[in-house]
C-alpha positions as CSV (number, residue, x, y, z in Angstrom):
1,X,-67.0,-70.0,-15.6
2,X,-68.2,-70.8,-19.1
3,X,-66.0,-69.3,-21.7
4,X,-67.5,-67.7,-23.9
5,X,-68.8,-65.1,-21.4
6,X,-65.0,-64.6,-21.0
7,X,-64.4,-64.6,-24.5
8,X,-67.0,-62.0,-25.1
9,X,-64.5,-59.5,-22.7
10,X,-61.2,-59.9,-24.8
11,X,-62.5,-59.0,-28.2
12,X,-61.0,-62.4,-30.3
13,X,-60.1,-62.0,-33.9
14,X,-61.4,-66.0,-34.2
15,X,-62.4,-69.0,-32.1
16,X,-62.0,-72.5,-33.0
17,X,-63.8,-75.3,-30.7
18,X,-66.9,-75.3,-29.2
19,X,-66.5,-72.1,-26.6
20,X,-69.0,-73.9,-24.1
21,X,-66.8,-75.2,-21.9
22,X,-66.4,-74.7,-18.4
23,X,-62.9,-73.0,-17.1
24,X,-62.0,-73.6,-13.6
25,X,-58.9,-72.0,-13.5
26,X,-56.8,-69.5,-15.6
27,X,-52.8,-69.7,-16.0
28,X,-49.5,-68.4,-17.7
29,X,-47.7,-71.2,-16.9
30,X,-48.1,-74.4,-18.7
31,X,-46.6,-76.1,-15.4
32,X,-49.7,-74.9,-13.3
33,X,-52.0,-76.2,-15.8
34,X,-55.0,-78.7,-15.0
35,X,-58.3,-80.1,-15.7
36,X,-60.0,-77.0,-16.7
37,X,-57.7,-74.6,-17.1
38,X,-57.9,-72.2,-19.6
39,X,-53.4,-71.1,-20.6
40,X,-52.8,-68.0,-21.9
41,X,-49.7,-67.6,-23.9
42,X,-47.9,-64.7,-23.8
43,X,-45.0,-63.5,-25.9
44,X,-42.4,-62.2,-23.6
45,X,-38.8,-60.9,-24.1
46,X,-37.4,-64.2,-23.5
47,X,-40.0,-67.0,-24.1
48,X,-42.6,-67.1,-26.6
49,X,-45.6,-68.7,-24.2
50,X,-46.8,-70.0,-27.6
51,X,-44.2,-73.0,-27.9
52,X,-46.0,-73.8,-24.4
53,X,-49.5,-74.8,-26.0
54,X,-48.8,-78.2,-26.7
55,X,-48.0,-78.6,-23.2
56,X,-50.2,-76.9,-21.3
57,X,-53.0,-78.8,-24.1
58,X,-51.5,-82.4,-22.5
59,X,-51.8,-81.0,-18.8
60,X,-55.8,-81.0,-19.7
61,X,-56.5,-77.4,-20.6
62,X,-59.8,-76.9,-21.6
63,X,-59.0,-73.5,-23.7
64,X,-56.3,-71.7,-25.0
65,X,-56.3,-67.9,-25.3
66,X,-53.5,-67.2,-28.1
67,X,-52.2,-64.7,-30.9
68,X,-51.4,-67.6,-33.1
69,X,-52.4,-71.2,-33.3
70,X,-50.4,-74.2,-32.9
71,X,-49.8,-76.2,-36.2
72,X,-52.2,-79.2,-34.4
73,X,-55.6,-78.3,-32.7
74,X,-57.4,-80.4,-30.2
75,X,-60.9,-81.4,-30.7
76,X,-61.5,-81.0,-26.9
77,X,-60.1,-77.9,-26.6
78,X,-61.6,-74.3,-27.3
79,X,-58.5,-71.7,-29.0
80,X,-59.8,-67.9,-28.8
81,X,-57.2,-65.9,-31.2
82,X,-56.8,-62.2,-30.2
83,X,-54.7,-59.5,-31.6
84,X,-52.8,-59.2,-28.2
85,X,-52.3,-61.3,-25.4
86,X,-51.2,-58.8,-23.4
87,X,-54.1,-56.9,-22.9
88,X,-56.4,-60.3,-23.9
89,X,-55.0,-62.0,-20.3
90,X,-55.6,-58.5,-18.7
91,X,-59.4,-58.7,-19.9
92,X,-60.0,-62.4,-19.4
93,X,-58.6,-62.3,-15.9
94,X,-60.7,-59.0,-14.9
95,X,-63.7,-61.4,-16.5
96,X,-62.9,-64.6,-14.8
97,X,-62.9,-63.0,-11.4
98,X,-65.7,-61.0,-11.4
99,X,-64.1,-57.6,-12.4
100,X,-63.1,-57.2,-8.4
101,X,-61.1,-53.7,-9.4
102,X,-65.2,-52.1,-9.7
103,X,-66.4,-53.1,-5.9
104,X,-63.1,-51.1,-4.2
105,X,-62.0,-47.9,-5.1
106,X,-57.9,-48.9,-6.8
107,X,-55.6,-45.9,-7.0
108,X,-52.4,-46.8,-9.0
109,X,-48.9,-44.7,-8.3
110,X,-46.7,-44.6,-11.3
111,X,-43.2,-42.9,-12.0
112,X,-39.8,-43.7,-11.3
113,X,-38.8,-43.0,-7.9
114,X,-41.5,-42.6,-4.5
115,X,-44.1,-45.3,-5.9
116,X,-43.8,-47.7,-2.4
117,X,-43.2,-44.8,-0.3
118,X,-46.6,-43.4,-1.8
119,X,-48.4,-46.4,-2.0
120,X,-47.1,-47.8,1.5
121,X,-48.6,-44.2,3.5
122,X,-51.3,-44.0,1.9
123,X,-52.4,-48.0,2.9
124,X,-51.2,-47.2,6.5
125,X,-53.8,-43.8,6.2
126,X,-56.5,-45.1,5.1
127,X,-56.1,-48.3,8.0
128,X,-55.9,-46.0,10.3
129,X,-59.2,-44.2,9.3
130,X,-60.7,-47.4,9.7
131,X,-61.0,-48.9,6.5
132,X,-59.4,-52.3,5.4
133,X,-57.2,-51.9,2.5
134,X,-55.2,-53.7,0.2
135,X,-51.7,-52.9,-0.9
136,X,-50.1,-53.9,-4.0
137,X,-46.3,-52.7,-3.9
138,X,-42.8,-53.4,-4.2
139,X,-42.1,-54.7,-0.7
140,X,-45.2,-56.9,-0.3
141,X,-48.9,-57.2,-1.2
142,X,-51.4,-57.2,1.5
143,X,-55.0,-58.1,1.8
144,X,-55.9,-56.0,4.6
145,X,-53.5,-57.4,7.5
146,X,-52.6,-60.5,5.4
147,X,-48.9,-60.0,3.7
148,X,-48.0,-61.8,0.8
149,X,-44.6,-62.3,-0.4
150,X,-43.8,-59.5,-3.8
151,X,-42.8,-61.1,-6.9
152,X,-42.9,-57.8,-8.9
153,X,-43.7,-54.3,-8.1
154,X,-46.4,-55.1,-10.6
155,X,-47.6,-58.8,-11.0
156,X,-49.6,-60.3,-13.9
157,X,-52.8,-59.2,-14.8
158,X,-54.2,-62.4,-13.2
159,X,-51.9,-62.6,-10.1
160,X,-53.8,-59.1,-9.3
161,X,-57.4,-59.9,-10.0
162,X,-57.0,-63.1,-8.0
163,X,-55.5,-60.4,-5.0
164,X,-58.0,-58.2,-5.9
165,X,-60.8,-60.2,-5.6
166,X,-59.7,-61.5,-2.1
167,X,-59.3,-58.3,-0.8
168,X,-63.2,-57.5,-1.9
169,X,-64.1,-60.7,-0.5
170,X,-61.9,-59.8,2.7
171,X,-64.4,-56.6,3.1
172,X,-61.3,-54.2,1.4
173,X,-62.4,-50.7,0.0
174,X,-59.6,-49.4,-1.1
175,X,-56.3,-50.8,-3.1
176,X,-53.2,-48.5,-3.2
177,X,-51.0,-50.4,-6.0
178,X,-47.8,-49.3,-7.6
179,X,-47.7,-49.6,-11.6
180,X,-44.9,-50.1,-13.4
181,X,-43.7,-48.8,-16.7
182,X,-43.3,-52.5,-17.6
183,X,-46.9,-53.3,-16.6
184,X,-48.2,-50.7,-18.9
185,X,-45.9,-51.8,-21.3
186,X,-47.1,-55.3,-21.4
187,X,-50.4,-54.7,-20.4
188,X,-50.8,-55.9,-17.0
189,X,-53.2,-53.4,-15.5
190,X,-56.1,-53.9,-18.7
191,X,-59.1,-54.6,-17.5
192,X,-58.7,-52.8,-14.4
193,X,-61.2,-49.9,-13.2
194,X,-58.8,-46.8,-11.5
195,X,-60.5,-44.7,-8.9
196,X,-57.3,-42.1,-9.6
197,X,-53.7,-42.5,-10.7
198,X,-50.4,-40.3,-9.0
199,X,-47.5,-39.5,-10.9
200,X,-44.2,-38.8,-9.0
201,X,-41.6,-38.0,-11.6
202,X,-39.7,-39.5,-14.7
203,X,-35.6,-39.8,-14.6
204,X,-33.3,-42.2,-15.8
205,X,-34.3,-46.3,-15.4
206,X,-35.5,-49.0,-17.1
207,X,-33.6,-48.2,-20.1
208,X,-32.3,-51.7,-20.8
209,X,-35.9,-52.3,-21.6
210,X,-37.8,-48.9,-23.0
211,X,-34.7,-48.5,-25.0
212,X,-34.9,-44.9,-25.0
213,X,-36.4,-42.4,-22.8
214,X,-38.9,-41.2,-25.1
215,X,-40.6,-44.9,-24.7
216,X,-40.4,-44.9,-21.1
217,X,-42.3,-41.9,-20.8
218,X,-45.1,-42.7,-23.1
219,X,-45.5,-46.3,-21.0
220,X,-46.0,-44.3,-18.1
221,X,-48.7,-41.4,-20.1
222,X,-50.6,-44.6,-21.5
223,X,-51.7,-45.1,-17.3
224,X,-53.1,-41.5,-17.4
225,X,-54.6,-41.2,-21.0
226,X,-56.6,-44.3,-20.0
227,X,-57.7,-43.8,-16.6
228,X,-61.9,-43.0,-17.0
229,X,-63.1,-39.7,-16.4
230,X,-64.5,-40.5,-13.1
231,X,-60.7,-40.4,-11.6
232,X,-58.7,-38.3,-10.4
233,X,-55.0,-37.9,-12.2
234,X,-52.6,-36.3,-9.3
235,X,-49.4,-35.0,-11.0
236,X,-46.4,-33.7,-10.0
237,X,-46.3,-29.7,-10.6
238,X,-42.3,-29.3,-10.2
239,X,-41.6,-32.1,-12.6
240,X,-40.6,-31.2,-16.2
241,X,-43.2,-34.0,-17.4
242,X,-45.8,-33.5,-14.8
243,X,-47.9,-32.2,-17.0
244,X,-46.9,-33.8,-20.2
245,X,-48.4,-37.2,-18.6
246,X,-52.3,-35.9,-18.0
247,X,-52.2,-33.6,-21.1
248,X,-54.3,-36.6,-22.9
249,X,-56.1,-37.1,-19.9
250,X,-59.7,-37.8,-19.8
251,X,-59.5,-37.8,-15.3
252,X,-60.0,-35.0,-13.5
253,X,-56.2,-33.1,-13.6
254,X,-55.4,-32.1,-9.8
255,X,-51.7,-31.0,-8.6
256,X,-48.9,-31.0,-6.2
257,X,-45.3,-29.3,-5.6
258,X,-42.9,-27.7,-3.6
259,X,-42.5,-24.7,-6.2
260,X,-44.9,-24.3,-8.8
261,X,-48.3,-23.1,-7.8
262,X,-50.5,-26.5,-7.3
263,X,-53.6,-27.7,-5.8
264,X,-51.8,-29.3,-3.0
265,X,-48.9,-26.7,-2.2
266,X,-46.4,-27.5,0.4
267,X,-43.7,-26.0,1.9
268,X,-40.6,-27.2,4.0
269,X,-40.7,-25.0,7.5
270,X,-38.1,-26.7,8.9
271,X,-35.8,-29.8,8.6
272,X,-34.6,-31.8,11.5
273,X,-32.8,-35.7,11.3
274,X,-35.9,-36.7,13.4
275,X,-38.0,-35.0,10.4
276,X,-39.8,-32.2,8.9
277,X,-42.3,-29.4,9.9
278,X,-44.6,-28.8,6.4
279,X,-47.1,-26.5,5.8
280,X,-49.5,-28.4,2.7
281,X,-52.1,-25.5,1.9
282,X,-51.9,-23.5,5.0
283,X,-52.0,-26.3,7.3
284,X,-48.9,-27.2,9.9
285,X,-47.2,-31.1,9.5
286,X,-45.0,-32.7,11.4
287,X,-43.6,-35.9,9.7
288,X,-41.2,-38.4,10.6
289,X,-39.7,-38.5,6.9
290,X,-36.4,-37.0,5.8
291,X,-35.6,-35.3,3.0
292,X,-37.8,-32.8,0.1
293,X,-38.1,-36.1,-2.0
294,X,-40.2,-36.9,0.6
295,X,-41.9,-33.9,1.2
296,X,-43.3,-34.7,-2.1
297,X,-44.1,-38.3,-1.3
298,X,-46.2,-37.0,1.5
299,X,-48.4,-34.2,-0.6
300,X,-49.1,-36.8,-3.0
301,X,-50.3,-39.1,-0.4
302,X,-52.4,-36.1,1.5
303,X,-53.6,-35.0,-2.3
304,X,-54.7,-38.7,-3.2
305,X,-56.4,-39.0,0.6
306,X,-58.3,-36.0,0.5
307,X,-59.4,-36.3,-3.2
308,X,-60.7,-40.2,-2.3
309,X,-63.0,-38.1,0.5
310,X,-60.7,-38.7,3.4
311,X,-61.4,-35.5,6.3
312,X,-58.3,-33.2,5.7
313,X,-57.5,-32.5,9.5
314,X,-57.8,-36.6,10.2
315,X,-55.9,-37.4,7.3
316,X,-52.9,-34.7,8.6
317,X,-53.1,-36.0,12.0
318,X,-52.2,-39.8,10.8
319,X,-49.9,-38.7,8.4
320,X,-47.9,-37.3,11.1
321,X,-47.4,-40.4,13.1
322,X,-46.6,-41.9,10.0
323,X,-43.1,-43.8,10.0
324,X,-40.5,-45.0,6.8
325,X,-41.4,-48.0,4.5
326,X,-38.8,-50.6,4.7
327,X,-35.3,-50.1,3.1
328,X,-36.5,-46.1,2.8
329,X,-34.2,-44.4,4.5
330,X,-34.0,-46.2,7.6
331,X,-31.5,-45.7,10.3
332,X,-29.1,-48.2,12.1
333,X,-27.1,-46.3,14.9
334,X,-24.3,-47.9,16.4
335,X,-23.4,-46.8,20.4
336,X,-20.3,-45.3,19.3
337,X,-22.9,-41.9,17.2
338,X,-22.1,-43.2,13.7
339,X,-25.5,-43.4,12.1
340,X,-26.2,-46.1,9.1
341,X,-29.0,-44.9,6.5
342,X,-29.8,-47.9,4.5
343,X,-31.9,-46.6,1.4
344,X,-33.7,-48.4,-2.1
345,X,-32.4,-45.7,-3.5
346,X,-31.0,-47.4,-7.7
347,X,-31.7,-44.7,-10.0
348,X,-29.3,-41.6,-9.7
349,X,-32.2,-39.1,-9.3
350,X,-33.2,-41.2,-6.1
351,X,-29.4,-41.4,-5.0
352,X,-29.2,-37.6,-5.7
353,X,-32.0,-36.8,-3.7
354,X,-31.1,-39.2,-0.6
355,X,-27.4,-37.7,-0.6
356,X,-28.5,-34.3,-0.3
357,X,-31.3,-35.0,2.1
358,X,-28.1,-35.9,4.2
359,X,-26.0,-33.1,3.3
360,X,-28.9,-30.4,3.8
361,X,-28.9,-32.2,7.6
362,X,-25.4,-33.0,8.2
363,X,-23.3,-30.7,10.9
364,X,-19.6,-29.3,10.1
365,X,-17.3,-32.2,11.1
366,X,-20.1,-34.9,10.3
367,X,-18.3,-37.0,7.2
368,X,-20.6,-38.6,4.9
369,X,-19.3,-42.4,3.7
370,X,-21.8,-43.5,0.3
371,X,-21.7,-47.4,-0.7
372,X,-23.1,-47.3,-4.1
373,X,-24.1,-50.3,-6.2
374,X,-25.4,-51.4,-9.8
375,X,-27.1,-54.1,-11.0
376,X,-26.0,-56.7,-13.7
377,X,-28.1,-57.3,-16.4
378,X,-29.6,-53.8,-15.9
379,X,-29.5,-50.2,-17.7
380,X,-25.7,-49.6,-18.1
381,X,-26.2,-46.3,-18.7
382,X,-26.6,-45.4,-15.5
383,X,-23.5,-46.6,-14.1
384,X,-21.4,-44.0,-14.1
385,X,-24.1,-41.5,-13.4
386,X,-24.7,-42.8,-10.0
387,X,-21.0,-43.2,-9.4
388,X,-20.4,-39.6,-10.2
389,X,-23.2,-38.6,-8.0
390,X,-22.1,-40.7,-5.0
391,X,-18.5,-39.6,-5.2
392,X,-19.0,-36.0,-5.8
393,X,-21.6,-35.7,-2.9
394,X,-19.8,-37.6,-0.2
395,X,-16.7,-37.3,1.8
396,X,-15.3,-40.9,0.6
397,X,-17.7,-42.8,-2.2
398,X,-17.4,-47.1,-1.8
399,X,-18.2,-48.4,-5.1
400,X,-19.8,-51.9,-5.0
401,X,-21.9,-55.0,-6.4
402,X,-25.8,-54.5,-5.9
403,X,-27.4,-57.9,-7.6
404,X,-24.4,-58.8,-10.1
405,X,-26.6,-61.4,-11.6
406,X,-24.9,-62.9,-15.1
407,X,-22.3,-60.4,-15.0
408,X,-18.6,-59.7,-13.7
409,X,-18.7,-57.6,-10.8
410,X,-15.7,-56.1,-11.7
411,X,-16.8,-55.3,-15.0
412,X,-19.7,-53.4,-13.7
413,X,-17.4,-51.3,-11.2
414,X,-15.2,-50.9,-14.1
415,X,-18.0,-49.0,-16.0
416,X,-19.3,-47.2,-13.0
417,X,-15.6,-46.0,-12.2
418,X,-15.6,-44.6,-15.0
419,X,-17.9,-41.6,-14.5
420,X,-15.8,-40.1,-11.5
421,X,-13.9,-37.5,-12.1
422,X,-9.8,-37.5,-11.6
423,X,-10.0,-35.5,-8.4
424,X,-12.7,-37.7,-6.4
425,X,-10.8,-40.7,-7.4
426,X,-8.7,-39.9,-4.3
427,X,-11.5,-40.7,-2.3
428,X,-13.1,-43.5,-4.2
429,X,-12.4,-47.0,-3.2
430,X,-13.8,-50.1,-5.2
431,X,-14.7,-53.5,-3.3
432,X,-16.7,-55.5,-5.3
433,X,-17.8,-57.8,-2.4
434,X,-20.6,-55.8,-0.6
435,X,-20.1,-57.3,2.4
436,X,-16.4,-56.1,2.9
437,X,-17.8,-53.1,1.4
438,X,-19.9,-51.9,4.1
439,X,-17.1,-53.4,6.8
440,X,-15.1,-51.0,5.0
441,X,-17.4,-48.1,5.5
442,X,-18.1,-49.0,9.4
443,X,-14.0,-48.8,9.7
444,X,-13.5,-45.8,8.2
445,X,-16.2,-44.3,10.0
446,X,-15.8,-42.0,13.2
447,X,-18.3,-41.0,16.0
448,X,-20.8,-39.0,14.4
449,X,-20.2,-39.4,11.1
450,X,-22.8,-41.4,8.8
451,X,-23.1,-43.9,6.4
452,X,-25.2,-44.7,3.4
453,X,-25.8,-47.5,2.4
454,X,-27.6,-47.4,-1.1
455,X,-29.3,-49.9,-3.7
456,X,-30.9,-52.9,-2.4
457,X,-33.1,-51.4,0.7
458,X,-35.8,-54.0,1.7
459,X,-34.3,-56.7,-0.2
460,X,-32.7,-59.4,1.8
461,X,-31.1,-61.3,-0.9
462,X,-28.2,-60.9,-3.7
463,X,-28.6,-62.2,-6.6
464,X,-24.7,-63.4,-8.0
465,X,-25.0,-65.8,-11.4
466,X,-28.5,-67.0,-11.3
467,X,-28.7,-68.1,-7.8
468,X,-30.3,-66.1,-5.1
469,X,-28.5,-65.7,-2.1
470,X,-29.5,-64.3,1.5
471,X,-28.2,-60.9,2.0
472,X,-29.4,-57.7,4.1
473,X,-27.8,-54.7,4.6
474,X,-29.0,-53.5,7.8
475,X,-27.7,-57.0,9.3
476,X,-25.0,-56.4,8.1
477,X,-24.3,-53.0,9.3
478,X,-25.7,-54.8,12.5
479,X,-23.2,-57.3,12.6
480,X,-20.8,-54.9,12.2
481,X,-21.6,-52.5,14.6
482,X,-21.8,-54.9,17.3
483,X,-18.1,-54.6,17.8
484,X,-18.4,-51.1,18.3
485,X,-21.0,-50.9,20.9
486,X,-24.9,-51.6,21.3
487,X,-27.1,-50.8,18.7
488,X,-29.8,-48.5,18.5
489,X,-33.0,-49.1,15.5
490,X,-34.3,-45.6,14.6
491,X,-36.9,-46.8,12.2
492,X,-38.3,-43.5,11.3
């Protein structure tokens, strides 16, 4: 693609070179860089992409797309200086590839806690209806029925255009794709064209990067005061900030709740451990999901259906057969009646909402066992918060290592100790190896009483120094359990 018609999309300050050349290929890494190729560098919170020019120059780029030039230019090479490279990748990528997020219709799910759950059902819906979709989440990315390992719960701008342009190729009309605060932030989704946006809600997370909360919730309003006034913006109606997000919001405003009077109203009839009877605007649900977190999840997911022209009593129907995403709340039973929930849940609004999913469920005599990790490396602040909220809504709280990465597990228990109060301390224990962790749990555990198992979810890997290491906590359980009787899998 000649570069100047790329160019022409990112709005440079300056170009130096002849701009006539012909890119092949377009990169962030100055290791992936050939014949062709036009780098991008990027300034990012721990490498400045800039010191990667020279580089990625030798490796036979043909042009460079930069906020800054290096102190030597190459005659063969084309430089385009922008203000930001953020939202200059965003552009060039959308331009390189055709502008792919115009032939489907892309709905992006933001807010802190029910993105993949969101995202994942409404994929499975709109498969189901007939359609071939793409999915752009968490757990994986898929081209219609083509999985792709997930990097990110947001990848860069380009990684998505190239997925998005083989998921038009592939026949795809629809994209469901989880946005992240820190793709906002650093201007991942620019360039895109969104058919409609859902918020979920806005607690505690991400801190170690927003800095303070204030930031993290205008990186998440940015999504909605951009999205064109063709969309649709789907907010929550019971969140304190629902409303805050599509205030600036040129998209057409459309809502949904459990409390607060909302376009797509829904009410819990009855809760079961197999799952819930709803009632969304007058009309009877059965779902296999636990919990009113996910009562929400699934409004959202019926709003965002019937907004994108989906027929309402279809989209109910296949809502209902509707099973849990992986690592969301997903069961592992051992023959003995103690039931394993293993759960993503890392934020202590999600942990909050999982325990008393289970305590809103649980019979008298049922004892609820909570292993509860934090991350290294991660939003401290938090710490203690979910340690508090997984020893004061449990019978006996484990406290343990989730992805420890550069730090001390012990330190990290140490901090998260240090939010539970002096009487639940009598029924806290801290291991620090998660393994023994949840050994200790399935010990301690009698017939019919549950455990959660809370943090890490899908992932099947721990991440100790800077190594990553194979690690799953339903095989665990599994392996576990095994000495206790056969095991059941209630995926739900």
């Amino acid at each position: 693609m000649d570069f100047r018609k790329i160019i022409e999309q990112t709005g440079a300050l300056a170009v130096h070179g002849s701009a006539d050349v012909d890119v092949t290929s377009i990169s962030l890494s100055s290791s992936e860089v050939g014949a062709g190729c036009c780098f991008a560098a990027l300034k990012g919170a721990q490498t400045d992409g800039h010191i990667f020019i020279p580089s990625a120059v030798a490796g036979g780029a043909a042009a460079v797309i930069c906020e800054r030039l290096p102190d030597t230019l190459s005659p063969s090479v084309c430089y385009a200086v922008v203000k930001s490279s953020g939202s200059a990748v965003g552009l060039a990528a959308a331009a390189f590839y055709g502008n792919p997020s115009r032939e489907l219709k892309l709905v992006g799910v933001t807010g802190t806690n029910g993105k993949t759950t969101t995202a994942t059902l409404l994929y499975d819906l709109f498969k189901a209806l007939g359609h071939k979709v793409g999915l752009i989440s968490t757990v994986v990315y898929r081209v219609d029925d083509r999985a792709i390992e997930a990097t990110h719960t947001t990848p860069d701008a380009i990684a998505i255009n190239r997925m998005l342009r083989e998921m038009v190729d592939e026949g795809c009309s629809y994209c469901f794709m989880e946005v992240s605060s820190h793709a906002i932030a650093q201007r991942r989704v620019e360039g895109l064209r969104f058919a409609g946006g859902i918020f979920s809600n806005l607690t505690h997370d991400h801190l170690d990067y927003h800095r303070t909360f204030e930031e993290y919730l205008k990186a998440k309003k940015t999504f909605f005061d951009e999205l064109p006034a063709a969309a649709f913006a789907l907010t929550n109606a019971d969140e304190r900030n629902g409303m805050v997000m599509v205030q600036s919001a040129k998209a057409q405003v459309k809502t949904y709740g459990l409390r607060a009077p909302a376009d797509f109203k829904c009410r819990i009839r009855e809760r079961r451990m197999d799952g819930m009877l709803l009632d969304i605007n007058g009309a009877e649900l059965w779902t296999r999901l636990i919990g009113d977190f996910n009562a929400y999840n699934v409004s959202a997911v019926y709003g965002a259906a019937t907004l994108l022209g989906a027929p309402r009593s279809e989209a109910l129907r296949i809502i209902s057969t509707l099973g849990a995403v992986a690592g969301r709340f997903e069961y592992v039973k051992s023959g003995t009646g103690i039931t394993a929930i293993v759960d993503y849940a890392h934020t202590p609004d999600a942990l909050a909402n999982v325990l008393g999913a289970i305590n809103k469920l649980r019979r008298g005599g049922q004892k609820l066992i909570a292993v509860v990790g934090c991350g290294g490396n991660r939003d401290r602040a938090k710490r203690p918060i979910m340690a508090r909220e997984a020893a004061e809504n449990s019978d006996m709280a484990i406290l343990t290592s989730d992805n420890p990465r550069k730090e001390k597990p012990e330190d990290i228990l140490a901090e998260m100790y240090a939010g539970v109060s002096a009487e639940a301390r009598r029924r806290t224990l801290a291991i620090a190896d998660r393994r023994e962790a949840i050994k200790a749990a399935v010990m301690l555990a009698k017939k019919d009483d549950i455990i959660l198992v809370a943090g890490k979810g899908h992932e099947t890997y721990q991440i100790v120094g800077t190594e990553k290491f194979h690690f799953d906590d339903k095989e665990v359980l599994k392996e576990e359990f095994r000495s206790l009787g056969e095991l059941e899998n209630l995926k739900i």
